[in-house]
N, C-alpha and C positions, 0 to 999 in steps of 0.2 A: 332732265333729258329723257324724252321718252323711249324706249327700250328698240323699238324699231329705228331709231335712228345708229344702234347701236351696230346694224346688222345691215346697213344701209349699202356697204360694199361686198354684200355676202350673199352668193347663192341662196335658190330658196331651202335646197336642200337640206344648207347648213343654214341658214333660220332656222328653219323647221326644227331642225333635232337640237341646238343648241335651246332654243326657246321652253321644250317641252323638258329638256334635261333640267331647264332653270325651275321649270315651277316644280319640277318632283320632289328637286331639293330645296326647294324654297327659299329660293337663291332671288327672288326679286324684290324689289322695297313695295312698297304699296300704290308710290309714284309711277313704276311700271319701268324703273331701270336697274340694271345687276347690281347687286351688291356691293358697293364700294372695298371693301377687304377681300373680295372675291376677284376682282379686280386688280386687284394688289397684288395677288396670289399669282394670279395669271401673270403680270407682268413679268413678279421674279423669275416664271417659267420661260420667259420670251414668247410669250400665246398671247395673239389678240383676239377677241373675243365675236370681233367679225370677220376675222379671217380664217381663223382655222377651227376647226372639226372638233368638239370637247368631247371628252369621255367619260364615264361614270367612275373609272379607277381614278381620272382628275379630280373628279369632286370629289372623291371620299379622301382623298388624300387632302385635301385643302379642309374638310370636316374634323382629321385626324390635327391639325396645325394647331398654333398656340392661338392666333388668331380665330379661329371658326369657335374653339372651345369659350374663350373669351366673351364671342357674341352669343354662344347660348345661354351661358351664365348671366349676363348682364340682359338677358330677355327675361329668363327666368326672374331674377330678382326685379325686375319691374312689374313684371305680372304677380309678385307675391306683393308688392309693393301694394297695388291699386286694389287688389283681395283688403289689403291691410286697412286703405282708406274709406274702401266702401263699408266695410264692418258685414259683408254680405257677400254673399255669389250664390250666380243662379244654376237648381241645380233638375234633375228629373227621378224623382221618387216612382215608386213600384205601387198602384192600389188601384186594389182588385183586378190583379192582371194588365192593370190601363197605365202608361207612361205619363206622369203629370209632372206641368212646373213647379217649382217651390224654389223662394228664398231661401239660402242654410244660412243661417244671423251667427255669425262669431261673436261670443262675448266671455268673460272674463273665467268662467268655469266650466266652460262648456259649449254647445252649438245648440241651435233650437232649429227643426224645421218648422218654417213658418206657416204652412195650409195646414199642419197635422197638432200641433203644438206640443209636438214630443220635443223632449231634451235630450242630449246627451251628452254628460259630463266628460271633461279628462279623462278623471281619478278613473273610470269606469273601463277605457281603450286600454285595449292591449295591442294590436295589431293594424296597421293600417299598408292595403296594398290597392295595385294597382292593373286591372285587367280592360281586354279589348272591348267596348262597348258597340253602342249603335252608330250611327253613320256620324263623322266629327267628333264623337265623346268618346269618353273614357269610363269606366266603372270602376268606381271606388269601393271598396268591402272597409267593413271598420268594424274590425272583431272585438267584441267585446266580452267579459267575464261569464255574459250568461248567453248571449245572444249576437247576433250579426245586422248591422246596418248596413246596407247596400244600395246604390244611388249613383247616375250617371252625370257628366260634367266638362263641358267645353276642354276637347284635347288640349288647350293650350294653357287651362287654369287646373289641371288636373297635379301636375307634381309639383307646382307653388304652392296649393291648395293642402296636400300630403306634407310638405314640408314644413307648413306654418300650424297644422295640427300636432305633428309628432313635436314642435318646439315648442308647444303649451302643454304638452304631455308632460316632456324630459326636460325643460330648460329652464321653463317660463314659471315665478310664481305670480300669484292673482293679482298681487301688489304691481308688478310691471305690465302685464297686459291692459291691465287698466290704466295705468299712465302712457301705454302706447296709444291708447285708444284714444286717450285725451288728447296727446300731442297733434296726432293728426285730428281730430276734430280740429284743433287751434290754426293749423295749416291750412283745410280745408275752407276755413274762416277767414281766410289772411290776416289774423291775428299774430303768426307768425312766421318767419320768413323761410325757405326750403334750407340757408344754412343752418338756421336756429334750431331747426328740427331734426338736423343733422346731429349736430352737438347733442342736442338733448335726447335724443336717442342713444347715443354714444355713453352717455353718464347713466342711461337704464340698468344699461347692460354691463357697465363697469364693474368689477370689485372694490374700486378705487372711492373714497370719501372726497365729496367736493362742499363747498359753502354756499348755501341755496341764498344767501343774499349777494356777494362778490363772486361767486364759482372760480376760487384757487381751492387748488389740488390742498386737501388737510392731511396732514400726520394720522398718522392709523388711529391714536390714541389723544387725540385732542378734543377740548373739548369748547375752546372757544379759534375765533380763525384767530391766523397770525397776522391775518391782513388787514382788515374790517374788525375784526374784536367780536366778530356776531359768534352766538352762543348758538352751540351744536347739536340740534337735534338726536337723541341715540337711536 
């Protein structure tokens, strides 16, 4: 439904200011109607959304909810998500004073920018933050042991983007980045299905011992399954 049908019994007044409230907070879908949980929210207050007059102390309190928090988390991890499957994101590099595009290629020890074909490993980050940039972006700094990489990047990919560096920093060994990598190529591929990927993402990050021929859960200390009899890789 389109978003003016929403305000269909409402003053222009209250159009007006409800409408301009909605994009500030970014309260519309893409389709051009409010928010479904925003919505929701409104309800439990007895406010409809074409009839009365919304306030900014409303929305922030509906931002403050388990629900608002919710949808930013699950935006978040989608957009680290698709960071994850493209193996890339684009990003605006500093040379010679001139703002240029570039690929930053995530792989398995490090990140390369791609026009420049510098590297920058993990092992090497210390520090990665996150400042106001140019118009829509973000500025990333990624302090390093000798030096500073600095580079701007779509506001919306900027702390998926931080978050999926500092977890190949602190989390990740090379061993599993690279089986994520794999997995979703195989996704990517539809070689495998988005549950399977699930699962097998799951068993990355496990501490837990599974049998790569049956996948039942093994005894810490086994060395063949109990299930299958397949011989246990150490």
């Amino acid at each position: 439904m389109e978003l003016k049908n929403f305000f269909r019994n409402s003053s222009n007044k209250i159009y007006n200011h409800n409408m301009d409230l909605l994009e500030d907070y970014d309260l519309i879908t893409p389709l051009g109607s409010p928010n479904k949980l925003f919505l929701k929210f409104l309800n439990s207050k007895n406010l409809k959304i074409k009839e009365d007059e919304l306030t900014s102390e409303l929305i922030e309190e509906f931002e403050g909810s388990i629900d608002s928090i919710n949808l930013r988390l699950a935006k978040n991890q989608r957009e680290k998500e698709t960071i994850f499957r493209q193996e890339k994101v684009w990003i605006n590099i500093l040379i010679d004073d001139e703002w240029v595009g570039s690929d930053l290629m995530l792989e398995h020890d490090g990140v390369t920018i791609e026009r420049t074909g510098e590297k920058l490993l993990y092992t090497e980050m210390v520090e990665i933050t996150i400042d106001e940039g140019g118009w829509s972006k973000k500025r990333i700094v990624i302090d390093t042991y000798d030096d500073e990489f600095i580079f701007e990047i779509n506001e919306t990919k900027a702390v998926p983007l931080k978050e999926i560096l500092e977890d190949n920093i602190e989390n990740q060994t090379h061993d599993e980045f690279d089986d994520l990598l794999e997995m979703y190529a195989l996704f990517d591929k539809g070689k495998i299905s988005e549950e399977e990927l699930e699962v097998r993402k799951a068993l990355i990050y496990s501490d837990d011992r599974y049998c790569t021929e049956c996948g039942i859960k093994l005894d810490p200390d086994s060395q063949y399954c109990s299930h299958c009899g397949h011989r246990v890789d150490d």
